[in-house]
N, CA, C and O atoms as a MOPAC input file, in Angstrom:
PM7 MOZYME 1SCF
protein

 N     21.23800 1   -31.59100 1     6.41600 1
 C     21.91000 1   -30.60400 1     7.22700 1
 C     22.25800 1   -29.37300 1     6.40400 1
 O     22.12300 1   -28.23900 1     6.86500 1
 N     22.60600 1   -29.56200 1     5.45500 1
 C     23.13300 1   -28.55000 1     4.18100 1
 C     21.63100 1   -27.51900 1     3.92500 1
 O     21.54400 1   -26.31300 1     4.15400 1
 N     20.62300 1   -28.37400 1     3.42400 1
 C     19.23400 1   -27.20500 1     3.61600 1
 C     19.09500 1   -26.66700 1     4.44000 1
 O     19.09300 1   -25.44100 1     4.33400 1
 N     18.89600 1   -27.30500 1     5.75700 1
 C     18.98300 1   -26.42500 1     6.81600 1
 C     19.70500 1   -24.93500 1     7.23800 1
 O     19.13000 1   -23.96800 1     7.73900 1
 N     21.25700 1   -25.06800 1     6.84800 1
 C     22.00100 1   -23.83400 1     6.54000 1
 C     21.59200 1   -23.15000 1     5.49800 1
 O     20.97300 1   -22.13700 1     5.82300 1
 N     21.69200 1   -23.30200 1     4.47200 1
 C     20.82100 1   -22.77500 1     3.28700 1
 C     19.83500 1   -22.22300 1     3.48300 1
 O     19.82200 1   -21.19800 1     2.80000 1
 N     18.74000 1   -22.35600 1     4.20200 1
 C     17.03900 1   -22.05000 1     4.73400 1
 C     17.48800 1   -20.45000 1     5.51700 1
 O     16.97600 1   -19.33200 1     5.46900 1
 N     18.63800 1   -20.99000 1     6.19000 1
 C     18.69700 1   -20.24400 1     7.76300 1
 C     19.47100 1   -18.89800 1     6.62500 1
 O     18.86600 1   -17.82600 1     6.64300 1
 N     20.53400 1   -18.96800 1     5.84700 1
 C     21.02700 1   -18.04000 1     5.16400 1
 C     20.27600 1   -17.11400 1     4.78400 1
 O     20.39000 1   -15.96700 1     5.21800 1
 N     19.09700 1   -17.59300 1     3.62100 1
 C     18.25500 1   -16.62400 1     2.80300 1
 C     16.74700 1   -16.30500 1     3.88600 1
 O     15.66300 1   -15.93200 1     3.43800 1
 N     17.05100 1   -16.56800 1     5.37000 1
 C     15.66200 1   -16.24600 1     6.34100 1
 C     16.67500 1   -15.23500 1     6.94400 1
 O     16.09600 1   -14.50900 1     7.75100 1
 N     17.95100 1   -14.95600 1     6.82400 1
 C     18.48500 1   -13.82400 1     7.02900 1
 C     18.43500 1   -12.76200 1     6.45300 1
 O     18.50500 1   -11.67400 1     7.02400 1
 N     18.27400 1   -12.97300 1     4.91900 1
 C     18.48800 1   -12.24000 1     3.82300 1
 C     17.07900 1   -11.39300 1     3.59900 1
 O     16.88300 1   -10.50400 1     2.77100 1
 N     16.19700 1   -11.90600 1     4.53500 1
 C     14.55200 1   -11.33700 1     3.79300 1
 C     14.17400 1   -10.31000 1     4.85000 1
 O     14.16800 1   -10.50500 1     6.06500 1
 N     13.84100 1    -9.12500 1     4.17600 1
 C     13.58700 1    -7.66700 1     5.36900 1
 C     12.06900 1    -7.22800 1     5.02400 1
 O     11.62300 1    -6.87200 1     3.93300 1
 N     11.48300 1    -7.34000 1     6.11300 1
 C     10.22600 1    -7.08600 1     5.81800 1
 C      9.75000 1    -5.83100 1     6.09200 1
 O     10.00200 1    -5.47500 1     7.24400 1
 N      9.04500 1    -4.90700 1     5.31500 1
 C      8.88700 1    -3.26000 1     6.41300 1
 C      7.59600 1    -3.42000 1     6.82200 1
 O      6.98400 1    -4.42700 1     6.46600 1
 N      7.10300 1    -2.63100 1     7.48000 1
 C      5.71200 1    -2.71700 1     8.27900 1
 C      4.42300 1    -3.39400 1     7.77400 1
 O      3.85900 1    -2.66200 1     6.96000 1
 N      4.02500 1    -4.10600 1     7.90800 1
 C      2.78900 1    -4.59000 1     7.77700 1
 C      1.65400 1    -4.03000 1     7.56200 1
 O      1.62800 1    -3.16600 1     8.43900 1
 N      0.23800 1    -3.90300 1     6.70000 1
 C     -1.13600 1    -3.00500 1     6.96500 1
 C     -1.90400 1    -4.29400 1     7.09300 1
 O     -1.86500 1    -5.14800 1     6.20700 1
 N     -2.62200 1    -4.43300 1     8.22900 1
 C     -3.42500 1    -5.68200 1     8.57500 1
 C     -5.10000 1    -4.79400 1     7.81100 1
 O     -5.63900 1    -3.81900 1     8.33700 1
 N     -5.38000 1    -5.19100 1     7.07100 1
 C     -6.70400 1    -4.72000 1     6.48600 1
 C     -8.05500 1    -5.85000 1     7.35200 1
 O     -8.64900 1    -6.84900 1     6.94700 1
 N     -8.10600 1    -5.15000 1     8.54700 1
 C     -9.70800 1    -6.12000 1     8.99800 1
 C    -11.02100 1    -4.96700 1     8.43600 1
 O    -11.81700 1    -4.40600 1     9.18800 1
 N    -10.96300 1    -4.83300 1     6.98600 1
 C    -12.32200 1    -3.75500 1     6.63000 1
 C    -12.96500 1    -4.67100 1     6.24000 1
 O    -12.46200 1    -5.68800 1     5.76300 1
 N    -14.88000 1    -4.35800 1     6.45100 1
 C    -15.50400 1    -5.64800 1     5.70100 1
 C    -16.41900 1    -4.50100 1     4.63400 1
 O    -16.91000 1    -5.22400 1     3.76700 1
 N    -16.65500 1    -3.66500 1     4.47900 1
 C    -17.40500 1    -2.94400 1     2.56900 1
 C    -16.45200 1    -3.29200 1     2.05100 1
 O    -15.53200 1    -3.99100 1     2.47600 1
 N    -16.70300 1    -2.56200 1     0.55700 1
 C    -15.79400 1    -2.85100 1    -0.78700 1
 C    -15.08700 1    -1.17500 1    -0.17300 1
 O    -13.86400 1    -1.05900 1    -0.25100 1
 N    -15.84000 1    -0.07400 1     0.35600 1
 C    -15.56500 1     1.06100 1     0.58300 1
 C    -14.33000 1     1.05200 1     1.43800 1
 O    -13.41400 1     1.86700 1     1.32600 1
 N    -14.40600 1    -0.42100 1     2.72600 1
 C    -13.28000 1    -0.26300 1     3.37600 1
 C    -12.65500 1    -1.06200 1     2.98100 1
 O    -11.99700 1    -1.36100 1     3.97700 1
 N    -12.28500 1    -1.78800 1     2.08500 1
 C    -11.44300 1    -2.42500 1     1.47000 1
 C    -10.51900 1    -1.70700 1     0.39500 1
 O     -9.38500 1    -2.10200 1     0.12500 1
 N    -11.17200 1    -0.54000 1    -0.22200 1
 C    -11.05700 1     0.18400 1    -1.03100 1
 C     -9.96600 1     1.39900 1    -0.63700 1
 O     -9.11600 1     1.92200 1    -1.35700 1
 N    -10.35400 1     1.69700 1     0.99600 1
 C     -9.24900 1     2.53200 1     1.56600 1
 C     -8.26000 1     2.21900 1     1.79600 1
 O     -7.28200 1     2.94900 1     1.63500 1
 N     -8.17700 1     0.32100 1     2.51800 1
 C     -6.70600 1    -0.39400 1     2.76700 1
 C     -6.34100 1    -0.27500 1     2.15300 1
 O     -5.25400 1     0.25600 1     2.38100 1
 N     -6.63600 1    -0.54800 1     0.59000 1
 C     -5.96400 1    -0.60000 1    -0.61400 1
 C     -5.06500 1     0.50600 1    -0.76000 1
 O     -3.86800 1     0.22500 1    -0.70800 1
 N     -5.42700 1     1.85100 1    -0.95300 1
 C     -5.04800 1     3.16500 1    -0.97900 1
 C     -4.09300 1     3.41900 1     0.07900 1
 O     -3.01700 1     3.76200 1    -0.41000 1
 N     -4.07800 1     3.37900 1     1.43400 1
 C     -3.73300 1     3.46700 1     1.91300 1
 C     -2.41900 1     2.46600 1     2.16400 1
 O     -1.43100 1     2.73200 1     2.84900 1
 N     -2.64700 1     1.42300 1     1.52800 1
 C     -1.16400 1     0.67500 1     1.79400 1
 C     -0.07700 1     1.20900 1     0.74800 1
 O      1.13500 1     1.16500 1     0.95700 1
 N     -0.65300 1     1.69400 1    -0.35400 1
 C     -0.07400 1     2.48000 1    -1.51600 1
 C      0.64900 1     3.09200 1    -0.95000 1
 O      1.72600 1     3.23900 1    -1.52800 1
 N      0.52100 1     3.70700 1     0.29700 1
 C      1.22600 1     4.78800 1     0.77300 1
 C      2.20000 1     4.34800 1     1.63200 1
 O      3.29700 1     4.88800 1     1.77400 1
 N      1.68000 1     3.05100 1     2.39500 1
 C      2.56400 1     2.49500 1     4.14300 1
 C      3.62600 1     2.21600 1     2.69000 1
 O      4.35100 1     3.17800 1     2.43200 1
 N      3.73400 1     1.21400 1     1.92100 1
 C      4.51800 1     0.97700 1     1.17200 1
 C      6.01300 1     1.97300 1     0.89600 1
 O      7.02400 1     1.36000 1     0.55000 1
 N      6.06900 1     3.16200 1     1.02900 1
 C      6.60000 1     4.35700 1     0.55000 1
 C      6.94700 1     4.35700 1     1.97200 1
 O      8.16800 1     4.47200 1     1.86500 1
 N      6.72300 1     4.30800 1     3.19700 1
 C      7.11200 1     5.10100 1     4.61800 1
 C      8.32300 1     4.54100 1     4.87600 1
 O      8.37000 1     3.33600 1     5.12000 1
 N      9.59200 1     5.38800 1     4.86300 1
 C     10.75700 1     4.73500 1     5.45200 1
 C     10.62000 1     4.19000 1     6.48700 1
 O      9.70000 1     4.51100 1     7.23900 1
 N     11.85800 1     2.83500 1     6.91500 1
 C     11.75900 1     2.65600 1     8.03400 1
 C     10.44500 1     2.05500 1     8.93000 1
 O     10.09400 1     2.43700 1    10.04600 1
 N     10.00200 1     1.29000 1     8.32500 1
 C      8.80800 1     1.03600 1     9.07600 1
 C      8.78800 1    -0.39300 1     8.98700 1
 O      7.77200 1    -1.00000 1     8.64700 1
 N      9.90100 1    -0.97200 1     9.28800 1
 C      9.60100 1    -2.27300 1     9.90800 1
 C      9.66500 1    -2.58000 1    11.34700 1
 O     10.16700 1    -2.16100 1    12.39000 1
 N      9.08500 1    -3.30000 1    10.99700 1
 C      8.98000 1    -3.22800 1    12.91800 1
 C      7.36100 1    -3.21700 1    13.67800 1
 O      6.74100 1    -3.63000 1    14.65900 1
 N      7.22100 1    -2.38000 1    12.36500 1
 C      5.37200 1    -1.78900 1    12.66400 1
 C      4.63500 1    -1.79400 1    11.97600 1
 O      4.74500 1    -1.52400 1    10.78000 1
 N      3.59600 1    -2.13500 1    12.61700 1
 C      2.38600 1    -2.36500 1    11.89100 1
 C      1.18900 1    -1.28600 1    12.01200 1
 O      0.87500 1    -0.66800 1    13.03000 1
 N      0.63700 1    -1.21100 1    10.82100 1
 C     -0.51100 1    -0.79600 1    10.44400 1
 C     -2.01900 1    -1.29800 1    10.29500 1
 O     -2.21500 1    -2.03800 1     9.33100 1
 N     -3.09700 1    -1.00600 1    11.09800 1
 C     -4.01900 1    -1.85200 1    10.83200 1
 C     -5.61500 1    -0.83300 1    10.71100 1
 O     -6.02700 1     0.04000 1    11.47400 1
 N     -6.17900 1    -1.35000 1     9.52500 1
 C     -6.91900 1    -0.70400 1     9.06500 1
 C     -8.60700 1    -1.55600 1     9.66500 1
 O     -8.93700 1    -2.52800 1     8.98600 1
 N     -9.26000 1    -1.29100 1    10.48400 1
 C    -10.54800 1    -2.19300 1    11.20600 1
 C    -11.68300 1    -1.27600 1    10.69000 1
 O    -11.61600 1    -0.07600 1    10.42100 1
 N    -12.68600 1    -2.07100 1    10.61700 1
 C    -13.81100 1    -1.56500 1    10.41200 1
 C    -14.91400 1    -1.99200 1    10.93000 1
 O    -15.23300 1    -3.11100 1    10.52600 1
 N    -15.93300 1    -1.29600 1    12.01300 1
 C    -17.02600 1    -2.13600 1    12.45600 1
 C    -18.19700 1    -1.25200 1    11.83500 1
 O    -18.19500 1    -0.18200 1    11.22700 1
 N    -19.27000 1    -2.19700 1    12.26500 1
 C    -20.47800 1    -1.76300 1    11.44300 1
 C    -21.33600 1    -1.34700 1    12.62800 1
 O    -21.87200 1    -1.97300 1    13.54300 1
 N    -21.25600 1     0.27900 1    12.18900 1
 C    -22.69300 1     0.92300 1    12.94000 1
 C    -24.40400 1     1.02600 1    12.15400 1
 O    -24.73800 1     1.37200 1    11.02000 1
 N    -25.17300 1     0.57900 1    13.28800 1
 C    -26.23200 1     0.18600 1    12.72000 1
 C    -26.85200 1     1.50900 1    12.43800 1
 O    -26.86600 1     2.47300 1    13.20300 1
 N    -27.50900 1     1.41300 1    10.89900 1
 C    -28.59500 1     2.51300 1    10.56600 1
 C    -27.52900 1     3.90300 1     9.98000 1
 O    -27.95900 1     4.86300 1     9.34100 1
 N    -26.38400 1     3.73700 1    10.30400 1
 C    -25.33300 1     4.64700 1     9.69800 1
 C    -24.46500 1     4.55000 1     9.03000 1
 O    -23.82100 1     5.53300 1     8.66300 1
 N    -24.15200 1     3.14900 1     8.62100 1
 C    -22.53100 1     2.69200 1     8.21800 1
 C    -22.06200 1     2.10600 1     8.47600 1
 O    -22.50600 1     1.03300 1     8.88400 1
 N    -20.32700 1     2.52400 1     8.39500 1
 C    -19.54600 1     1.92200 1     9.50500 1
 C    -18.32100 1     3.12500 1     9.78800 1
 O    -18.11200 1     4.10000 1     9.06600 1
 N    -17.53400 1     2.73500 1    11.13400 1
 C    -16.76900 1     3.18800 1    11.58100 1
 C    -15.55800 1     2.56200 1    10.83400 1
 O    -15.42900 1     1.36700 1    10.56900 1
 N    -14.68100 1     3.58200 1    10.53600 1
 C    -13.57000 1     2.95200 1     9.62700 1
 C    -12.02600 1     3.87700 1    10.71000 1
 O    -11.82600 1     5.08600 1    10.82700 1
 N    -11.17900 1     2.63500 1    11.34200 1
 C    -10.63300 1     4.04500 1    12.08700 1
 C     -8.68100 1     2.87600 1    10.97500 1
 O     -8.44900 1     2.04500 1    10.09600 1
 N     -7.97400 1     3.76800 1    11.99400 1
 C     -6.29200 1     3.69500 1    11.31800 1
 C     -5.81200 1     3.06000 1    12.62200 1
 O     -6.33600 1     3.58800 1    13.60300 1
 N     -4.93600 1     2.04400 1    12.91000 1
 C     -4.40300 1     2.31900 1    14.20700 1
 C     -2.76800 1     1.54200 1    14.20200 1
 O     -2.30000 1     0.42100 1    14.00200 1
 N     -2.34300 1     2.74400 1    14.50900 1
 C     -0.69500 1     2.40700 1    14.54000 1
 C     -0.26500 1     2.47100 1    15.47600 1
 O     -0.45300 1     3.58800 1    15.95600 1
 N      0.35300 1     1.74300 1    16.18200 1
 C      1.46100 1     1.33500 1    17.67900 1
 C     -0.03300 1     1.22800 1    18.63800 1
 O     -0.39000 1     2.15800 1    19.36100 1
 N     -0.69000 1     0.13900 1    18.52000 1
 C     -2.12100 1     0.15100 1    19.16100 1
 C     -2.79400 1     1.36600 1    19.46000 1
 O     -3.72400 1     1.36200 1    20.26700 1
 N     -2.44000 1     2.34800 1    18.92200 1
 C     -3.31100 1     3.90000 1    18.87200 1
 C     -3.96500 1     4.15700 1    17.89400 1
 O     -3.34000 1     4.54500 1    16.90800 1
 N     -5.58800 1     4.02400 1    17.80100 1
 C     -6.22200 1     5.06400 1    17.07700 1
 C     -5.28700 1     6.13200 1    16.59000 1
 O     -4.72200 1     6.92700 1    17.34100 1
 N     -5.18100 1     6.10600 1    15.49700 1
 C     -4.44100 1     7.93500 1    14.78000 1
 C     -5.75000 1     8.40800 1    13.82100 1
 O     -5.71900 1     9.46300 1    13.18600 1
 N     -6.55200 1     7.76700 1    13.80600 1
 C     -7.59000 1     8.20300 1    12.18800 1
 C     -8.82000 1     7.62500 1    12.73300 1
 O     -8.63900 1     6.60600 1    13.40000 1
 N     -9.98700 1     8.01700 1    12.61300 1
 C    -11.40100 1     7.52400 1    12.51000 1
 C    -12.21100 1     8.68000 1    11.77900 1
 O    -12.15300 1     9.90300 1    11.90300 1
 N    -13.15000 1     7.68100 1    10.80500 1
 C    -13.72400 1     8.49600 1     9.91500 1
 C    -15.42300 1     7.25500 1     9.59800 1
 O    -15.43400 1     6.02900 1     9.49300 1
 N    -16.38100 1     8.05500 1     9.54700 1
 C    -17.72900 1     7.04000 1     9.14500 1
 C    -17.58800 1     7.31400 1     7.66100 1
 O    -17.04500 1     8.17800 1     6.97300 1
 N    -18.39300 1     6.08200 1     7.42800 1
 C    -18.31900 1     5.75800 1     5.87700 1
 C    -19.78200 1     5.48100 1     5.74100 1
 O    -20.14400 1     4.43000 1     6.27100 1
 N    -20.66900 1     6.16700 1     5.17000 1
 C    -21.87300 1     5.85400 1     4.96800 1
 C    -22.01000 1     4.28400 1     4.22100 1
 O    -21.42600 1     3.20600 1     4.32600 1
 N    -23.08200 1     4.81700 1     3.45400 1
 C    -23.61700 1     3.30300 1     2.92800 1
 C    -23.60100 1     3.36800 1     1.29300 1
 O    -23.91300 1     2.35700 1     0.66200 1
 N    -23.21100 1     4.64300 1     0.57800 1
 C    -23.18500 1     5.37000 1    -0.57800 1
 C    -21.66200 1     5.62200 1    -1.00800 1
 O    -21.11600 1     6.21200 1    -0.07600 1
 N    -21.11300 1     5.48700 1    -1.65500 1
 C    -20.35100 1     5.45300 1    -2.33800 1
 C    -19.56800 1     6.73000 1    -2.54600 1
 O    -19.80800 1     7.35500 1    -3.57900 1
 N    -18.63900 1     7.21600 1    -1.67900 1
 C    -17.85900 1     8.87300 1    -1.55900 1
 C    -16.74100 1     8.72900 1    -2.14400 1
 O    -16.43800 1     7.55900 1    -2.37900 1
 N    -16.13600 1     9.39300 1    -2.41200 1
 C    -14.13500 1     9.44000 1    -2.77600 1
 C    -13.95600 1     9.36900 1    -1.95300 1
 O    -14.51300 1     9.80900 1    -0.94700 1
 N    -12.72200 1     8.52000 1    -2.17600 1
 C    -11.88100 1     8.04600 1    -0.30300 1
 C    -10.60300 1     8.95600 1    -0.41800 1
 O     -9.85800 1     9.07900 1     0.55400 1
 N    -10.35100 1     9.59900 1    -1.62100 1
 C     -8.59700 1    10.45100 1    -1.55300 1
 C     -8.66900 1    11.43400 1    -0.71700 1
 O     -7.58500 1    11.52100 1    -0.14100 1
 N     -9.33200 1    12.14600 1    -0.39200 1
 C     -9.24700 1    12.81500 1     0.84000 1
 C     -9.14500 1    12.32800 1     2.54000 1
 O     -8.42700 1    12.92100 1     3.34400 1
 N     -9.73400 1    11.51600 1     2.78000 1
 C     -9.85400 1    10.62000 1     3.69200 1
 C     -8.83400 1     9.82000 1     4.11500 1
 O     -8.60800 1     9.42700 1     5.25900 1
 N     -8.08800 1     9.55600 1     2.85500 1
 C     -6.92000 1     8.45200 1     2.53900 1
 C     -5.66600 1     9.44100 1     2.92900 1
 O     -4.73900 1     8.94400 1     3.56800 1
 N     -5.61400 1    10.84000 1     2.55800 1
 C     -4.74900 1    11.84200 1     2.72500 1
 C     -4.92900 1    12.21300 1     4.32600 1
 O     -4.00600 1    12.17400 1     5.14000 1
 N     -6.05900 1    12.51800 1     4.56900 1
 C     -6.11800 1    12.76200 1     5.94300 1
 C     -5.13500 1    11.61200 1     6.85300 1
 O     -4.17000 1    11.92900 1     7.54700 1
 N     -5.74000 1     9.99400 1     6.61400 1
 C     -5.08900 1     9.72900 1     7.20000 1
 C     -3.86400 1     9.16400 1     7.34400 1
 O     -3.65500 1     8.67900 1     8.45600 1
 N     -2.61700 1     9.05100 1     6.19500 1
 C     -1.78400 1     8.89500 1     5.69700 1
 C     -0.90500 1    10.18600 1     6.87900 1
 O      0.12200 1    10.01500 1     7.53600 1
 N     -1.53400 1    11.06800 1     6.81100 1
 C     -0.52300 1    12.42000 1     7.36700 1
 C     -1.09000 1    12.13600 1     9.14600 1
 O     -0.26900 1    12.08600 1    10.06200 1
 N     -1.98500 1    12.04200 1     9.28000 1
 C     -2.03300 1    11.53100 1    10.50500 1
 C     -0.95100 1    10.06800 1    11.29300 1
 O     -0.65600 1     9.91800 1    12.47900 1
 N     -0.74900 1     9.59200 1    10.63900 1
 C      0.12900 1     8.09200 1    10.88600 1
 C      1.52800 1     9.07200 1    10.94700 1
 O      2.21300 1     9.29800 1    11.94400 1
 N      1.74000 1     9.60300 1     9.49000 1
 C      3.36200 1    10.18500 1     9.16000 1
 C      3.72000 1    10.72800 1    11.00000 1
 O      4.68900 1    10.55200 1    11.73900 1
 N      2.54500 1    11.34600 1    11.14900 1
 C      2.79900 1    12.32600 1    12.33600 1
 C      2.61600 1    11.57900 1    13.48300 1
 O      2.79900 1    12.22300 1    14.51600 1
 N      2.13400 1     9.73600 1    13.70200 1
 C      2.21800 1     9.36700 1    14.93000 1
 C      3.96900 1     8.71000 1    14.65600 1
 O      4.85300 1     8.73200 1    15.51200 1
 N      4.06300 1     8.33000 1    13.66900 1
 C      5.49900 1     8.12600 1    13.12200 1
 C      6.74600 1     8.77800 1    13.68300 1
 O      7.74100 1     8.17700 1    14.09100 1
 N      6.54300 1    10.20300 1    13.64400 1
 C      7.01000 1    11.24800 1    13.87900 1
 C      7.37500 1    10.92000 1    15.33900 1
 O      8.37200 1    10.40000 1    15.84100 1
 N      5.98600 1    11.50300 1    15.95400 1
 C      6.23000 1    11.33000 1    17.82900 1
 C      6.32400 1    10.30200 1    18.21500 1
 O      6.27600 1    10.33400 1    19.44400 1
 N      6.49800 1     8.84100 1    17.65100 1
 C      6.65800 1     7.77700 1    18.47900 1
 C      8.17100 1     8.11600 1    18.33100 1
 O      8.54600 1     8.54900 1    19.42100 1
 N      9.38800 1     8.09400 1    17.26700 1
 C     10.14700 1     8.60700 1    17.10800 1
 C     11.34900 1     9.09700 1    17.96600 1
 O     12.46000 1     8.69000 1    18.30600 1
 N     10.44100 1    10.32700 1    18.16300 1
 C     11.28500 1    11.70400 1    18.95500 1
 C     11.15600 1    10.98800 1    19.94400 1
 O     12.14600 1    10.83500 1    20.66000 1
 N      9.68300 1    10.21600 1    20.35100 1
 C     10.07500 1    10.03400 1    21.91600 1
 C     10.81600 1     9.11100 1    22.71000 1
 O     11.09100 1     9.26100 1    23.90000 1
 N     11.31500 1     7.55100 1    21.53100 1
 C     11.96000 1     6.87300 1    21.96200 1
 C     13.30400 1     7.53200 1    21.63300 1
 O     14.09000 1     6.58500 1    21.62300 1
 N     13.82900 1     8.39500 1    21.42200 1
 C     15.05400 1     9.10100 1    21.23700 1
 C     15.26100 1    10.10400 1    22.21500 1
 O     16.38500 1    10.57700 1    22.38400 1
 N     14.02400 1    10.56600 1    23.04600 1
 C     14.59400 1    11.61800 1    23.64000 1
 C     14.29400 1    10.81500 1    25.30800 1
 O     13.28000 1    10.20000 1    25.63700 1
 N     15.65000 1    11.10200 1    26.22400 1
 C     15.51900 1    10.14800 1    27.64900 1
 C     14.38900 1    11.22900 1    28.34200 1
 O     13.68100 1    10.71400 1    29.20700 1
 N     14.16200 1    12.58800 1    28.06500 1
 C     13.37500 1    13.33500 1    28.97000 1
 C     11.96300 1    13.26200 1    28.65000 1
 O     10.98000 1    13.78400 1    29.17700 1
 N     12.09800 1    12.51500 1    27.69000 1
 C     10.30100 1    12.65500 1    27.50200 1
 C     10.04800 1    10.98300 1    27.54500 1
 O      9.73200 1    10.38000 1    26.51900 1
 N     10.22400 1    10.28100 1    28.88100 1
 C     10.32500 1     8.98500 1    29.28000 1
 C      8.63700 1     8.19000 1    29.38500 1
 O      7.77600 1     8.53700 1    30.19300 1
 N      8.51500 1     7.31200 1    28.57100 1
 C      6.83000 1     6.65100 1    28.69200 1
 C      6.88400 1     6.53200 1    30.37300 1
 O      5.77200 1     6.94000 1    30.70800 1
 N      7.36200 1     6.30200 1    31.16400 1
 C      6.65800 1     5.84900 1    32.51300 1
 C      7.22900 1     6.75800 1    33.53000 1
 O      7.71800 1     6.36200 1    34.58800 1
 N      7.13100 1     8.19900 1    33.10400 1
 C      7.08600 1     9.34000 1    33.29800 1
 C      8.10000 1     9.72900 1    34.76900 1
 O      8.03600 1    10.64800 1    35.58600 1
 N      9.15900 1     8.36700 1    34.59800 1
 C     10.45800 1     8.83000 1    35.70200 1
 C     11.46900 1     9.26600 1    35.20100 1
 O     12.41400 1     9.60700 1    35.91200 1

């Protein structure tokens, strides 16, 4: 009975901030989760939410590498089959998130800008 309280104490004590679910399958998109969690890491306030980094494979081109926070696309970018710098890409979409961050935000704070538009 005593563990039990004990368990329940320190499952109080543990704060988790947002999550980056990495479903990339290159080393290229693995390479961006990476980078990119560098950053979710740093975002105040972000528990609660998750980040998820997917990647599917387009044939004869790559793949599609997109960002998606609060089930929204915020970022999509192709990734060839060759080997590019991702810090630009990684910046792009780092400031793209900050900014869905932003307006998810304002809008659960403000009553006039209501999701089911009554």
């Amino acid at each position: 009975m005593a563990y039990a309280f004990c368990k329940q104490v320190y499952a109080d004590e543990i704060r988790l901030g947002g999550l980056l679910l990495d479903n990339s399958i290159s080393h290229q998109g693995h390479e961006f989760a990476s980078k990119i969690s560098q950053y979710w890491r740093e975002v105040p306030d972000s528990s609660g939410k998750n980040l998820v980094v997917k990647e599917i494979i387009v044939p004869q081109a790559g793949t599609l590498l997109s960002v998606i926070y609060d089930n929204k696309v915020v970022y999509q970018t192709y990734m060839g089959r060759r080997q590019v710098p991702l810090d630009e890409k990684v910046q792009q979409a780092i400031v793209l998130v900050l900014d869905a961050i932003a307006n998810a935000n304002v809008e659960s704070r403000s009553p006039d800008l209501a999701g089911d538009e009554w």
